[in-house]
C-alpha positions in Angstrom: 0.0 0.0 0.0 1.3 3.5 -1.0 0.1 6.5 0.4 0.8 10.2 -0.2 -1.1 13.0 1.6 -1.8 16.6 0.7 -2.5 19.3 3.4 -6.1 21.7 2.2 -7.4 24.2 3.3 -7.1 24.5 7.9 -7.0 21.1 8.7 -8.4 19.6 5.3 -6.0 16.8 4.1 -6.5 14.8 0.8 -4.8 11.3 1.1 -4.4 9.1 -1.9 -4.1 5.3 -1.2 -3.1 3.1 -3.9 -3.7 -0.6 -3.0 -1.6 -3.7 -4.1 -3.3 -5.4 -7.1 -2.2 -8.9 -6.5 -4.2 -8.4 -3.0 -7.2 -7.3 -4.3 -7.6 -9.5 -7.4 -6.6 -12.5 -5.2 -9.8 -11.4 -2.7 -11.9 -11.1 -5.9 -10.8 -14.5 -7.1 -11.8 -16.1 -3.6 -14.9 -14.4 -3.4 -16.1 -15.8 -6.8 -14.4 -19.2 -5.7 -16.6 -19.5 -2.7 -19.3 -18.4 -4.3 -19.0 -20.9 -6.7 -19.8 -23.7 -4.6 -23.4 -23.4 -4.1 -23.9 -20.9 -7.1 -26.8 -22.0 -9.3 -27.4 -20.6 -12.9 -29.7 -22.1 -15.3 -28.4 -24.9 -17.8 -25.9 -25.9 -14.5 -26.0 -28.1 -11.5 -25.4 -26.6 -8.5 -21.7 -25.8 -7.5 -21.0 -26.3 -11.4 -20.7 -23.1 -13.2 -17.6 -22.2 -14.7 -15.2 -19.5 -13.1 -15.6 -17.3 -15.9 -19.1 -17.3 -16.7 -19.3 -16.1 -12.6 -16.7 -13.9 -13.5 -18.4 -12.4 -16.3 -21.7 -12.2 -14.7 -20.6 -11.2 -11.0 -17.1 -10.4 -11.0 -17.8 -6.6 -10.8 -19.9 -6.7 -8.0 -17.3 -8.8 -6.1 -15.0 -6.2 -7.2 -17.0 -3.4 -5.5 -17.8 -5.3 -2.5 -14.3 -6.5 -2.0 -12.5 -2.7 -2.6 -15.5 -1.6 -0.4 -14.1 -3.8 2.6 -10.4 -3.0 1.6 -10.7 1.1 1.7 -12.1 0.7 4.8 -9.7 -1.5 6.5 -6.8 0.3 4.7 -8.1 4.2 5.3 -7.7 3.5 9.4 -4.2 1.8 8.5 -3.0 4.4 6.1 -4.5 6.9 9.0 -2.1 5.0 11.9 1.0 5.2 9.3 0.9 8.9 8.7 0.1 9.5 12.4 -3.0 11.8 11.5 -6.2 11.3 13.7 -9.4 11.8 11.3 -12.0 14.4 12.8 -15.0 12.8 10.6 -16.0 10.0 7.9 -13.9 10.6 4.5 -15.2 11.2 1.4 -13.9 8.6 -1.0 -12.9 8.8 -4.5 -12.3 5.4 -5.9 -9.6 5.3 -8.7 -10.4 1.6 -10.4 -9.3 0.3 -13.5 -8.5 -3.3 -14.0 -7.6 -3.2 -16.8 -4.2 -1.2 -16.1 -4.5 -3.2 -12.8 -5.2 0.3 -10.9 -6.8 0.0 -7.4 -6.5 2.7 -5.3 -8.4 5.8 -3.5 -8.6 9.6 -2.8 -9.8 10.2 0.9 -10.9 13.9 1.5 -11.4 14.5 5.4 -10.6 16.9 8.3 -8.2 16.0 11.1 -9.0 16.5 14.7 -6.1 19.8 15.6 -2.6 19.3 17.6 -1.8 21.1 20.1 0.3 21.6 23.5 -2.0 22.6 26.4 -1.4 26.2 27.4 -0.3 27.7 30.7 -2.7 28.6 33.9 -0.2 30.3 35.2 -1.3 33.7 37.0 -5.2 32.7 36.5 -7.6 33.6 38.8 -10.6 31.6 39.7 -12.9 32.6 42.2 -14.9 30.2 44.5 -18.5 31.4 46.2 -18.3 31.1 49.6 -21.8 31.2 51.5 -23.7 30.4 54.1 -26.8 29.4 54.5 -29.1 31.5 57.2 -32.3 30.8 59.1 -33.5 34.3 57.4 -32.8 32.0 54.1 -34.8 29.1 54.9 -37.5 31.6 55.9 -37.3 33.3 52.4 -37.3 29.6 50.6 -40.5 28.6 52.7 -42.1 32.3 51.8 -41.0 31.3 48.0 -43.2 28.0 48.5 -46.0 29.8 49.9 -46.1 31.9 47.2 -46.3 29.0 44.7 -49.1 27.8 46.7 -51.5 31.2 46.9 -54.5 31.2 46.0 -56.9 34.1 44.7 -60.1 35.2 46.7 -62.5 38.2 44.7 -62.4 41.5 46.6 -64.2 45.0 46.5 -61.5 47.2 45.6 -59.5 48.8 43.3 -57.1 46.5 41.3 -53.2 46.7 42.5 -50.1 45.2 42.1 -50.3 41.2 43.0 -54.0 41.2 42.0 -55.5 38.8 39.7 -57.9 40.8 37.5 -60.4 39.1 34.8 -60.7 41.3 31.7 -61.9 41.4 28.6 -60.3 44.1 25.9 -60.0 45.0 22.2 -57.2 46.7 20.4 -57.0 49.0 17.5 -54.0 49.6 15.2 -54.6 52.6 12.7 -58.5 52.8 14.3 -58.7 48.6 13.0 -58.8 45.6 14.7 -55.1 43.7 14.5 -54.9 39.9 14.6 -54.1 38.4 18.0 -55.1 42.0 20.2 -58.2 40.9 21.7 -59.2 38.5 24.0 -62.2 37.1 26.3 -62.4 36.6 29.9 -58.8 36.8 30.3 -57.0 36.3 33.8 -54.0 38.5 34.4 -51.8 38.6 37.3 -51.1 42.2 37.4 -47.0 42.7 37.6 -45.6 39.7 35.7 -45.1 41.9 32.7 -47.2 39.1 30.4 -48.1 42.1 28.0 -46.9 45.0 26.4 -45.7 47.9 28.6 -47.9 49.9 30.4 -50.8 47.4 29.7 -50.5 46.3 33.4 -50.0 49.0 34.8 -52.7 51.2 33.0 -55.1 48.5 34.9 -54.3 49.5 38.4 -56.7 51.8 40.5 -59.7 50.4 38.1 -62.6 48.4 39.6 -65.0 45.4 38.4 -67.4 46.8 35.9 -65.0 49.6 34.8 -63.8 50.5 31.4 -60.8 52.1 30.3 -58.8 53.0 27.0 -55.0 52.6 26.9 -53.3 54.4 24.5 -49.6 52.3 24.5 -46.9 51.4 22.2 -45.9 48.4 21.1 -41.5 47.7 22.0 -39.5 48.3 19.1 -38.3 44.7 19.7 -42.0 43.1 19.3 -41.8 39.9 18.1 -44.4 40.7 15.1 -42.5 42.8 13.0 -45.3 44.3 11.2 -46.4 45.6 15.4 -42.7 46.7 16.3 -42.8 50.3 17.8 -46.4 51.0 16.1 -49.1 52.8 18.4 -51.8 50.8 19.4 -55.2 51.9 21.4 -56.8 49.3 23.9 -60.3 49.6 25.1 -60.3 47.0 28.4 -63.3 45.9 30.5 -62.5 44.9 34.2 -65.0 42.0 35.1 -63.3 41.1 38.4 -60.9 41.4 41.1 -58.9 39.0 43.4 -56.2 39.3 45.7 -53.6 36.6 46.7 -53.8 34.7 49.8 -51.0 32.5 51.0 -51.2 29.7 52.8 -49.7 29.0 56.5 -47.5 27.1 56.6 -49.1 24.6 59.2 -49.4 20.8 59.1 -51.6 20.5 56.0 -49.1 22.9 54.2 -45.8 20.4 54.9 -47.4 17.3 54.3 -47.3 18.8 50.6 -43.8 18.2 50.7 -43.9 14.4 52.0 -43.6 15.5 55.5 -46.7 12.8 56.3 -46.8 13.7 59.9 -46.9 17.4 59.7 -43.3 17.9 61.5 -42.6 21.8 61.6 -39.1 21.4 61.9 -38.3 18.6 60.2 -39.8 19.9 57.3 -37.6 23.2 57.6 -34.8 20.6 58.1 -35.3 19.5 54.3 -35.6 22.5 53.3 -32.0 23.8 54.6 -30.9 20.3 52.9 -32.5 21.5 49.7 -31.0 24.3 49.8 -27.5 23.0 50.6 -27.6 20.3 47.6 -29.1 23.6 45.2 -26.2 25.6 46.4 -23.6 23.4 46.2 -25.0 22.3 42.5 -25.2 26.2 41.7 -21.6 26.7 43.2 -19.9 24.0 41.4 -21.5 25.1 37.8 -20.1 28.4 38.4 -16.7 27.2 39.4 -17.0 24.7 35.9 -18.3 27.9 33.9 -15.2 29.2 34.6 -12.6 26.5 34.6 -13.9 26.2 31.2 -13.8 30.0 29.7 -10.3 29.8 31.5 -9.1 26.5 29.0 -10.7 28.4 26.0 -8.7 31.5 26.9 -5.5 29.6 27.2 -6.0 27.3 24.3 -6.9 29.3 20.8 -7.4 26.2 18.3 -8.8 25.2 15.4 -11.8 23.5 15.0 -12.8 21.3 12.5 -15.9 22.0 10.3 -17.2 18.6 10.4 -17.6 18.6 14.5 -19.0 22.1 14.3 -21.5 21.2 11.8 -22.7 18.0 13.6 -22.6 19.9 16.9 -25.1 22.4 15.5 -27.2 19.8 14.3 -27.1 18.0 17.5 -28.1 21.8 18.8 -31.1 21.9 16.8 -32.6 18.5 17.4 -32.4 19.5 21.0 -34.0 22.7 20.6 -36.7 21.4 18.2 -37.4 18.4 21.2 -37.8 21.6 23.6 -40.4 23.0 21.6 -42.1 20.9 20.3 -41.0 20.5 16.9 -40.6 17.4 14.8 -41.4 18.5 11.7 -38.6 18.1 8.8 -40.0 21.7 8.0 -39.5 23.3 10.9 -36.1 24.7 10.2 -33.8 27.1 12.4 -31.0 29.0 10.8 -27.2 27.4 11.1 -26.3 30.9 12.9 -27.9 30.3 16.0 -26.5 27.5 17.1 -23.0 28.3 15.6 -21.2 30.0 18.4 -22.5 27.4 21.3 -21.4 24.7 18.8 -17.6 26.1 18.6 -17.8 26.0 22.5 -18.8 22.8 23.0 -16.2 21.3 19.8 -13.6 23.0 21.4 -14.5 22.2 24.9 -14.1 18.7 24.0 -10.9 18.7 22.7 -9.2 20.7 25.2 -10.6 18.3 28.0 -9.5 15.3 26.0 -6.1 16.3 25.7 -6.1 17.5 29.3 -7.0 13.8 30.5 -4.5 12.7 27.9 -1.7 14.6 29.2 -2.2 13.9 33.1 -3.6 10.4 32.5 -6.8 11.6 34.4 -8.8 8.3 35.0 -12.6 7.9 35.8 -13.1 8.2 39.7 -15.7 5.6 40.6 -16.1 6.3 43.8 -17.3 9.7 42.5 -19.5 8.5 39.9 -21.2 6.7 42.6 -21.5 9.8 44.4 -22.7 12.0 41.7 -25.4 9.4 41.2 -26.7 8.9 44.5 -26.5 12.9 44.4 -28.9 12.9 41.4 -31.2 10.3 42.8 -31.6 12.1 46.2 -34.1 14.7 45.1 -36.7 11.4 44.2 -39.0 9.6 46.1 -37.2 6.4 45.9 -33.4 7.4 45.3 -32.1 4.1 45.8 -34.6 2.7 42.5 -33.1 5.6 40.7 -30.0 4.7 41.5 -30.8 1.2 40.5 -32.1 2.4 37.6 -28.7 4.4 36.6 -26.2 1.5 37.4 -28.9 -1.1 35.1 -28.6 1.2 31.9 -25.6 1.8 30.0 -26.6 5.3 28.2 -27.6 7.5 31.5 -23.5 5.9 33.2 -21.9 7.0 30.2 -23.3 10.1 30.6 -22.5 10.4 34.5 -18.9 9.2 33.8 -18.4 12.1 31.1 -20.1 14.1 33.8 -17.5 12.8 36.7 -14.1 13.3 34.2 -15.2 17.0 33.3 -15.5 17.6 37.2 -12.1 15.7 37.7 -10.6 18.2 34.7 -12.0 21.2 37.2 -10.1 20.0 39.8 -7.2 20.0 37.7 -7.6 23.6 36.7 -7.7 24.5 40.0 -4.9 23.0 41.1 -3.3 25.2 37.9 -4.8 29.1 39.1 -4.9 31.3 42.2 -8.2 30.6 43.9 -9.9 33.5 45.4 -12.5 33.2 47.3 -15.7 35.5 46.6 -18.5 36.1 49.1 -21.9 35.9 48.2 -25.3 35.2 49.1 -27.7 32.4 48.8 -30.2 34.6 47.2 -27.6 35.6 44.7 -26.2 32.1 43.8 -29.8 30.7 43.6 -31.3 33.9 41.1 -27.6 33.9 38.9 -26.5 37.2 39.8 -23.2 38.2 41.2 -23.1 39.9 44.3 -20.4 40.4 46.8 -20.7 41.3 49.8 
C-alpha cells in the first residue's frame, strides 16, 4: 500500500491510497471461488458453473464489494502510518481500472487539531463562599407559599399582585389587529405578560369599569409588522382578586412528603435542599469558569465537520424543547454556531487535558454524583438502581465525573480567590459580593 497525503485548506488533508493489485484481485478471485460452490445458474448443476461465466456475470460486484471492505480497512491503516487522527467520515474517491491493474483511493477528510496545552499560570478563579441562614430558609419557605396562593375576589381597586379578569379589544390605525383581543382573560397584574404599560394602566380600576390605553408596542415586538407601532386598547374589568398564602401549618408540609406534619423537620429539608441547590449552583459556576479559563488559554482550530454535527445535535435539541418534529421546521445554522464552537472545542481541550495527566474515571465519585442525582426522588435508591442497570444514563454520568475531575485540575493550575456571596444571589444567577 502506497500512500501520499496533501495538506487543504485548515485542517483539510487529501490522502491518496493506492492498493496492491495482486491483493485485491486475489480477494476477488476467492470471493467468486466461494461463491461458486453453491452458485446456481440455469443450464448448471449446482456448485457447477464455470469460473468465468461467474466472473463475467458477477465479477464486478465482487469487485465493489471486496475494494468496499479494503478502503475501509486500509483508510484506518494508512491513518495509523501517517500519524494523523481523522475528525469525521472521509469522502472517498475510488480510482479503479483493472484493466491497467489500478486500485487505489482519494480520501478527502478533516483531522481533529494538535496542540500543547497552554499555561494557567497567574489565572484567577474565584470560588463562592456562602452560608446558609435561618433568614434564608425563611425566604425559601415564603417562595413556597407563594407558589401555593390562591386568589379570593375583593371589593376594591385593582393593585399590584391582583388577579384581574378582563376582557379588551385593540386597534392599530382605528382597526382591529390579529391576536389583540381577548375574552375573559385572567391577568396577574405585575408579571409583565403584555406590552408595557398594559399592566399597569389597569391599576386603581374596579370590576365593571372600562378604560382606554393608549400604548406602544416595544421596538423589539416579536411581530414585526407591530414593532414600535401605536396601538389603542379599550379593556373591561369584570373582576378582582387578591392573593392569599397559605400558612404554613401541618396541611401545608405534608405537601412536601412530610406525612406527619413535623414543623421542623420539614424546615430541616428544606435547609438540605437548599445545601444540595447551592452546592450544585456553586460547582457550575466554578466549571463555567474552569472552562472560559481553557478556551482563553487554548486558541485552536476547529474542524468544520464537528462544528456542523454539533449544530445539528443543537437543533434536534432545541426542536425536542419546543415541540417540533417537523422536517420543516427549520432554524437558521447561525444560531446555534457559536455554542457549537464552545462545545467542539470544549471537547478537545478536556481530551487532551486527560491525555496529558492520564486523568482516570473516579468511581467512587460517579457513585456519588449518582446517588447525588437520585436524592431529590422519592425512591433514590430505585433511581440509583435504575442508573447502574442502563448503559446510556452511566456513560453520561462518567463524562459528567471526568469533566469535574478536569476542574479539579484547573484548579490545582490558578490562584483561587474566594468571593463572598449570598444564597439569594447564587440561587437567582446574579453576582453579588458582599
Amino acid at each position: 500500500m502506497q500512500i501520499s497525503v496533501e495538506n487543504g485548506e485548515g485542517l483539510e488533508r487529501r490522502m491518496r491510497v493506492d492498493l496492491e493489485p495482486e491483493a485485491v484481485e486475489q480477494a476477488v478471485e476467492n470471493r467468486l471461488r466461494e461463491f461458486g460452490r453453491t452458485a446456481q445458474l440455469p443450464g448448471f448443476r449446482p456448485g457447477k458453473v464455470p469460473l468465468k461465466i461467474l466472473r463475467r456475470r458477477f465479477g464486478r460486484q465482487f469487485y465493489r464489494e471486496v475494494l468496499g471492505e479494503f478502503i475501509e480497512s486500509s483508510f484506518q491503516e494508512a491513518l495509523e502510518k501517517e500519524g494523523l487522527r481523522a475528525a469525521g467520515m472521509p469522502q472517498i474517491e475510488p480510482q479503479i481500472d483493472p484493466a491497467t491493474k489500478t486500485y487505489g483511493y482519494t480520501a478527502t477528510f478533516e483531522i481533529l487539531p494538535r496542540f500543547t496545552l497552554g499555561s494557567l499560570e497567574g489565572k484567577v478563579l474565584k470560588e463562592p463562599k456562602v452560608e446558609i441562614s435561618e433568614a434564608d430558609v425563611d425566604m425559601l419557605i415564603e417562595r413556597l407559599r407563594e407558589q401555593n396562593k390562591r386568589f379570593e375576589p375583593v371589593d376594591r381597586p385593582a393593585q399590584e399582585g391582583d388577579q384581574v379578569t378582563l376582557s379588551f379589544q385593540g386597534t392599530l390605525e382605528g382597526e382591529p389587529f390579529e391576536g389583540g383581543s381577548g375574552e375573559g382573560v385572567s391577568l396577574e397584574l405585575g408579571t409583565g405578560r403584555m406590552i408595557p404599560g398594559f399592566e399597569s394602566g389597569l391599576l386603581g380600576m374596579r370590576a365593571g369599569e372600562e378604560r382606554t390605553l393608549d400604548l406602544q408596542f416595544p421596538a423589539d415586538y416579536p411581530a414585526a409588522h407591530l414593532r414600535g407601532k401605536p396601538v389603542q386598547f379599550r379593556v373591561q374589568l369584570q373582576s378582582v382578586a387578591e392573593p392569599v398564602l397559605p400558612e404554613v401549618d401541618e396541611a401545608f408540609v405534608k405537601q412536601y412528603g412530610i406525612e406527619d406534619g413535623d414543623l421542623e423537620r420539614f424546615r430541616r429539608d428544606v435547609r438540605e435542599n437548599m445545601e444540595r441547590e447551592l452546592r450544585q449552583r456553586i460547582e457550575a459556576r466554578v466549571k463555567k469558569q474552569a472552562m472560559d479559563l481553557l478556551l482563553e488559554a487554548n486558541p485552536i482550530e476547529l474542524p468544520k465537520v464537528l462544528v456542523e454535527e454539533e449544530i445539528q445535535s443543537l437543533r434536534k435539541q432545541m426542536q425536542q424543547q419546543m415541540g417540533k418534529q417537523s422536517s420543516a421546521f427549520q432554524l437558521p445554522d447561525s444560531l446555534f454556531e457559536e455554542e457549537a464552537k464552545r462545545r467542539v472545542a470544549l471537547g478537545l481541550i478536556i481530551a487532551e487535558v486527560v491525555r496529558a495527566n492520564s486523568i482516570q474515571v473516579d468511581e467512587d465519585r460517579v457513585r456519588a454524583t449518582v446517588e447525588d442525582l437520585a436524592a431529590s426522588y422519592e425512591h433514590p435508591e430505585e433511581v440509583v438502581e435504575y442508573y447502574y442497570q442502563n448503559q446510556e444514563p452511566m456513560d453520561s454520568v462518567r463524562s459528567l465525573t471526568l469533566e469535574n475531575q478536569v476542574v479539579d485540575w484547573v484548579k490545582t493550575q490558578v490562584t483561587l480567590e474566594e468571593e463572598p456571596t449570598t444564597f439569594e444571589a447564587i440561587t437567582r444567577g446574579a453576582s453579588k459580593n458582599q
